[in-house]
DSSP file (Angstrom, degrees, kcal/mol; ACC not computed):
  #  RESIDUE AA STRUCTURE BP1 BP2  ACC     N-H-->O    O-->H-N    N-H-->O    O-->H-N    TCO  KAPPA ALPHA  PHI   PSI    X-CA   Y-CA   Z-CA
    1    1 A X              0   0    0      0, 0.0     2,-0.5     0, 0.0     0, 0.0   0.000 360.0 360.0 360.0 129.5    7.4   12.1    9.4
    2    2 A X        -     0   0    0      3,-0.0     2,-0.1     0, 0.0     3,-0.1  -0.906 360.0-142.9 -97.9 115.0    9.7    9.3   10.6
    3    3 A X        +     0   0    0     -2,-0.5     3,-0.2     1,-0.1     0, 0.0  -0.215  24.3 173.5 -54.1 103.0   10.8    6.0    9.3
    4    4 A X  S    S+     0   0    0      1,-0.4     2,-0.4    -2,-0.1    -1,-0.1   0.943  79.2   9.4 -82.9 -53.4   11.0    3.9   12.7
    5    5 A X  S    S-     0   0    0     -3,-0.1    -1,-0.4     2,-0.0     2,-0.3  -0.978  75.5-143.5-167.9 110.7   11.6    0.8   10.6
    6    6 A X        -     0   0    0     -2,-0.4     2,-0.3    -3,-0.2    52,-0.0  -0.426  24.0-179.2 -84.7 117.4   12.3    0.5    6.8
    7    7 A X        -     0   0    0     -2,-0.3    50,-0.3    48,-0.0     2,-0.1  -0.896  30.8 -86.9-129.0-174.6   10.9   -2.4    4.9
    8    8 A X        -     0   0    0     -2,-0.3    48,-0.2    48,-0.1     2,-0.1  -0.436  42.2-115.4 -70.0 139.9   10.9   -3.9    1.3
    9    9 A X  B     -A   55   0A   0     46,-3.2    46,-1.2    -2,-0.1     2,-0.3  -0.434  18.8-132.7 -42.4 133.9    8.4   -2.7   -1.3
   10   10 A X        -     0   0    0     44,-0.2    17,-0.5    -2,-0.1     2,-0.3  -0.759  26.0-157.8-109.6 160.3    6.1   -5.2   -2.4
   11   11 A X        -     0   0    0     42,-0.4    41,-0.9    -2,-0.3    42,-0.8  -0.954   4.5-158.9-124.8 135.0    6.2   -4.8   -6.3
   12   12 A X        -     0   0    0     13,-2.0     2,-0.3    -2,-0.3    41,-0.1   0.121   5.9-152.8-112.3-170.5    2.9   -6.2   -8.9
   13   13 A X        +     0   0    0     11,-0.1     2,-0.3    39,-0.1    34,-0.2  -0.709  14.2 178.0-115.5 167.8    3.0   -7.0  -12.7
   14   14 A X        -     0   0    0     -2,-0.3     9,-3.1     9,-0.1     2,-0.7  -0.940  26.3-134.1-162.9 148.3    0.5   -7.0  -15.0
   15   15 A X  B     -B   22   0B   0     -2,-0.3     7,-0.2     7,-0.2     2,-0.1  -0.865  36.2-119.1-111.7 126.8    0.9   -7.8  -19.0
   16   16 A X        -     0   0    0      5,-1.2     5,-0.1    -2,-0.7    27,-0.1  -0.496  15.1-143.7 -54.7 143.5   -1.1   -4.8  -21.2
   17   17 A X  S    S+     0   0    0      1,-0.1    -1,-0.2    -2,-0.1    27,-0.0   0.594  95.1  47.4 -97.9 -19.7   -3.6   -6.3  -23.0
   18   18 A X  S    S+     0   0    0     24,-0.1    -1,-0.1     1,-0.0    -2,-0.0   0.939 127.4  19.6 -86.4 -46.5   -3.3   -4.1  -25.9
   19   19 A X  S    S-     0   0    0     23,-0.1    -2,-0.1     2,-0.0    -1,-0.0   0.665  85.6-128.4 -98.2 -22.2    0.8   -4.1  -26.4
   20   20 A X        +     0   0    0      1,-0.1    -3,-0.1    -4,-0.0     2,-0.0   0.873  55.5 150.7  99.2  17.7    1.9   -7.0  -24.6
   21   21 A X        -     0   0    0     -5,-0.1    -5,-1.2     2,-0.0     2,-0.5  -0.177  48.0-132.2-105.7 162.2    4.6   -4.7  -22.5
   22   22 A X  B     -B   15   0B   0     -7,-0.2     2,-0.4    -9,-0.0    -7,-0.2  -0.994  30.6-167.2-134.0 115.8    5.1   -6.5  -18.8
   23   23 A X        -     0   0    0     -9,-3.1     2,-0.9    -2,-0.5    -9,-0.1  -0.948   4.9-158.2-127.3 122.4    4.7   -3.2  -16.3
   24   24 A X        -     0   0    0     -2,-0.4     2,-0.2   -11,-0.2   -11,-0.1  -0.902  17.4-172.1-116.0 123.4    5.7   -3.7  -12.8
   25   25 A X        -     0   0    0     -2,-0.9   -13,-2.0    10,-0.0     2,-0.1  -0.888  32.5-122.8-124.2 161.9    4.2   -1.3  -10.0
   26   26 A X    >   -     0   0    0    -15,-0.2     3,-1.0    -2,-0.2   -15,-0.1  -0.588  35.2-123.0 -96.1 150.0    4.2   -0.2   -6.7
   27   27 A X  G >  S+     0   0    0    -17,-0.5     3,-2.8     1,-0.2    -1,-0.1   0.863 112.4  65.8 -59.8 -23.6    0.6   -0.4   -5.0
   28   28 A X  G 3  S+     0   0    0      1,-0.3    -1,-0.2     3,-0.0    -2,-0.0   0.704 100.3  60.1 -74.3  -3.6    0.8    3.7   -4.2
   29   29 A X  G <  S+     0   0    0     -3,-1.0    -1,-0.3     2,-0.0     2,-0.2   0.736  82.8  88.9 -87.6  -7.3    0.6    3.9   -8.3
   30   30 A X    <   -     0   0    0     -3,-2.8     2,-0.5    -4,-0.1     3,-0.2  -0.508  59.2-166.6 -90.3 150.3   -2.6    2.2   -8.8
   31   31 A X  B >  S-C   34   0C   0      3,-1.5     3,-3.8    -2,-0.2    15,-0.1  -0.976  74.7  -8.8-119.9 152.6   -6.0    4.5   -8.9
   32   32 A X  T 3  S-     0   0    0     -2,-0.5    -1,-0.2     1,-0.3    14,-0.1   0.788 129.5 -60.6  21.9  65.2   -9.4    3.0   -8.7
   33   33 A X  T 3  S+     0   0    0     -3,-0.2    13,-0.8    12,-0.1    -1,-0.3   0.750 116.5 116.2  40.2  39.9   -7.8   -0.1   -9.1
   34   34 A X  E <   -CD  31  45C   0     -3,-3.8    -3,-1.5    11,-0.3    11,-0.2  -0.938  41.8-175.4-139.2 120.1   -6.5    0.9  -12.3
   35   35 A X  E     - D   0  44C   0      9,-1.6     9,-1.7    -2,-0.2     2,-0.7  -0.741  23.1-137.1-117.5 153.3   -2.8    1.5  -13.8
   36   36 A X  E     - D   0  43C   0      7,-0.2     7,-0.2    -2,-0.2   -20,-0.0  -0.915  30.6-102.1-119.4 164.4   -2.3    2.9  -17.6
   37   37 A X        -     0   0    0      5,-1.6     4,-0.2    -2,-0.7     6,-0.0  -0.125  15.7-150.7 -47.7 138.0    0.3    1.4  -19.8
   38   38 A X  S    S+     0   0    0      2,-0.1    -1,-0.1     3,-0.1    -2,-0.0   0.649  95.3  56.3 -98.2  -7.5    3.4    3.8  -19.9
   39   39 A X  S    S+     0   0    0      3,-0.1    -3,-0.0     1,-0.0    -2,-0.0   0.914 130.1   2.0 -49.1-102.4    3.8    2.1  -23.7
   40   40 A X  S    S-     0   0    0      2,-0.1     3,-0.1     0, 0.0    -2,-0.1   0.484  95.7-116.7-103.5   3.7    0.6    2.7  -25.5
   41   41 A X        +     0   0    0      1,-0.2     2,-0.6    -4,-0.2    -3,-0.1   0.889  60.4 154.1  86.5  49.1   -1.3    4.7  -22.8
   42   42 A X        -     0   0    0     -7,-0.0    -5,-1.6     2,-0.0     2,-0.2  -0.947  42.2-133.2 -93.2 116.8   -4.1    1.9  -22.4
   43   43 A X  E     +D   36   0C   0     -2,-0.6     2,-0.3    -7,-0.2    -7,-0.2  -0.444  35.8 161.2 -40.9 119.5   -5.8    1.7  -19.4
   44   44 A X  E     -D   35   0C   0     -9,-1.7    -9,-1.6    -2,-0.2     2,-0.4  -0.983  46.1 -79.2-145.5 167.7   -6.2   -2.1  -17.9
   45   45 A X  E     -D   34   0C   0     -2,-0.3   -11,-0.3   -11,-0.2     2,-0.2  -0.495  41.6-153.8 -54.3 124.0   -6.9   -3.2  -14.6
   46   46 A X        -     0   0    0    -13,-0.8   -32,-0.1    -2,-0.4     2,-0.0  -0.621   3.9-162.5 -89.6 143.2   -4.1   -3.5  -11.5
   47   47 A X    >   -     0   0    0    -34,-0.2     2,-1.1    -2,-0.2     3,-1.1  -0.258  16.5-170.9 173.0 148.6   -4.0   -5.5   -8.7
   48   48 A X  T 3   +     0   0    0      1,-0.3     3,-0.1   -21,-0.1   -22,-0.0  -0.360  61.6  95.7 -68.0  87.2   -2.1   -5.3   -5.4
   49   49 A X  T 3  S+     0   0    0     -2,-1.1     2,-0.5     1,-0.3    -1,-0.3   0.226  85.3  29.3-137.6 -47.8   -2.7   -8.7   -3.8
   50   50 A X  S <  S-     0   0    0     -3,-1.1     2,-0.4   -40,-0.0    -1,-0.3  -0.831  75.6-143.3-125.8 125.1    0.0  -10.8   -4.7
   51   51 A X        -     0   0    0     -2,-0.5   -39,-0.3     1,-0.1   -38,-0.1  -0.550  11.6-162.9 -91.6 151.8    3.6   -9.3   -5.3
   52   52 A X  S    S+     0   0    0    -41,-0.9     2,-0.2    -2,-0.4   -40,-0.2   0.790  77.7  10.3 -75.2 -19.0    6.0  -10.8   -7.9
   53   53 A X        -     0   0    0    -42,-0.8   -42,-0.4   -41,-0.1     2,-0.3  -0.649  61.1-136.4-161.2 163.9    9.4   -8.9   -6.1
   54   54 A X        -     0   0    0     -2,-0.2     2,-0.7   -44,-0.2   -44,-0.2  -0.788  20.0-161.1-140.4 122.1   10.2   -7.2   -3.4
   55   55 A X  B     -A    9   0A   0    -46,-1.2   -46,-3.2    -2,-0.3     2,-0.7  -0.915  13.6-140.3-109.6 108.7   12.4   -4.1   -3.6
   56   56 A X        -     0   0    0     -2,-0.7     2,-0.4   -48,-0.2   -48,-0.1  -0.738  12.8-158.5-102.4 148.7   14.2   -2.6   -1.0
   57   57 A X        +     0   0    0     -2,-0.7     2,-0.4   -50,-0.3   -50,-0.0  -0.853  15.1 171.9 -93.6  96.3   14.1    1.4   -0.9
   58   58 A X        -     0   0    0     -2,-0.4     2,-0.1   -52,-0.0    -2,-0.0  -0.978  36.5-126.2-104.7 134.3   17.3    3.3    1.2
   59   59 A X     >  -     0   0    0     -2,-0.4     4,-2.9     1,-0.1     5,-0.4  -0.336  23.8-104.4 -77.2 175.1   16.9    7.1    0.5
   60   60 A X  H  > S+     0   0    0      1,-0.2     4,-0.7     2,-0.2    -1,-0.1   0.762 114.8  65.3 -88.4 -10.6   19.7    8.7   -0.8
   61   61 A X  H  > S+     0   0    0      2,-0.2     4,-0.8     3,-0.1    -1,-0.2   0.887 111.6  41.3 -46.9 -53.8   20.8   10.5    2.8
   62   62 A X  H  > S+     0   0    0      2,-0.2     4,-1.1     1,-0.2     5,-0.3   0.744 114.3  52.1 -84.6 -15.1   21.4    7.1    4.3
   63   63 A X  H  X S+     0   0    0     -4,-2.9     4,-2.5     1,-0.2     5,-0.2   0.920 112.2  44.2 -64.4 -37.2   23.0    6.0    1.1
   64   64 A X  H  X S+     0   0    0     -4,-0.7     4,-1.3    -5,-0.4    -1,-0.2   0.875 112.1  50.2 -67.6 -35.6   25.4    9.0    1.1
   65   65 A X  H  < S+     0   0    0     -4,-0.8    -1,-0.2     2,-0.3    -2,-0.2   0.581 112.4  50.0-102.6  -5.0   26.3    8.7    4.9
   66   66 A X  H >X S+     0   0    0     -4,-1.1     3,-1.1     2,-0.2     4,-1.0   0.845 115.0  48.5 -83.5 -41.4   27.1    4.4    4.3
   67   67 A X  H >< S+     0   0    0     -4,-2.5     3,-0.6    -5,-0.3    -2,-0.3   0.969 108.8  44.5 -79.9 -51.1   29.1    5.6    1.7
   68   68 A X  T 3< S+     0   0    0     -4,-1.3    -1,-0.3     1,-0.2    -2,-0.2   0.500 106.8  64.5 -68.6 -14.5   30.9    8.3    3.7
   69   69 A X  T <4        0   0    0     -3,-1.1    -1,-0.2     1,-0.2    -2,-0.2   0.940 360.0 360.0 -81.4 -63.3   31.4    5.4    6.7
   70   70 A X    <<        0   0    0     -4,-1.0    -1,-0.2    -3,-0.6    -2,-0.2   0.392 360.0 360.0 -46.6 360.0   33.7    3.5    4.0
């Protein structure tokens, strides 16, 4: 597979209902519109409609070969 054209990740939150912990995810983590706390393991509901973030991603090939430029 090739990456024609890199964009940012769009990034979620959600606050666990059980610990209170603030867990920010990428939509490819949620399953059946569900994520579980990486804190107290509780399951709660996810969801990827509105991101808090954006994150941009470079793998670490093109990181290595900007650095190698310098």
């Amino acid at each position: 597979m090739t990456v024609v054209k890199r964009e940012p990740v769009p990034i979620y939150s959600e606050k666990c209902p059980e610990c209170k912990s603030v867990i920010e995810y990428k939509a490819s983590e949620v399953a059946w519109c569900h994520i579980k706390c990486p804190v107290c393991g509780t399951v709660m509901g996810a969801v990827a409609i509105h991101p808090v973030r954006y994150e941009c991603t470079e793998p670490k090939d093109e990181k290595k070969e900007s650095s190698d430029a310098e």
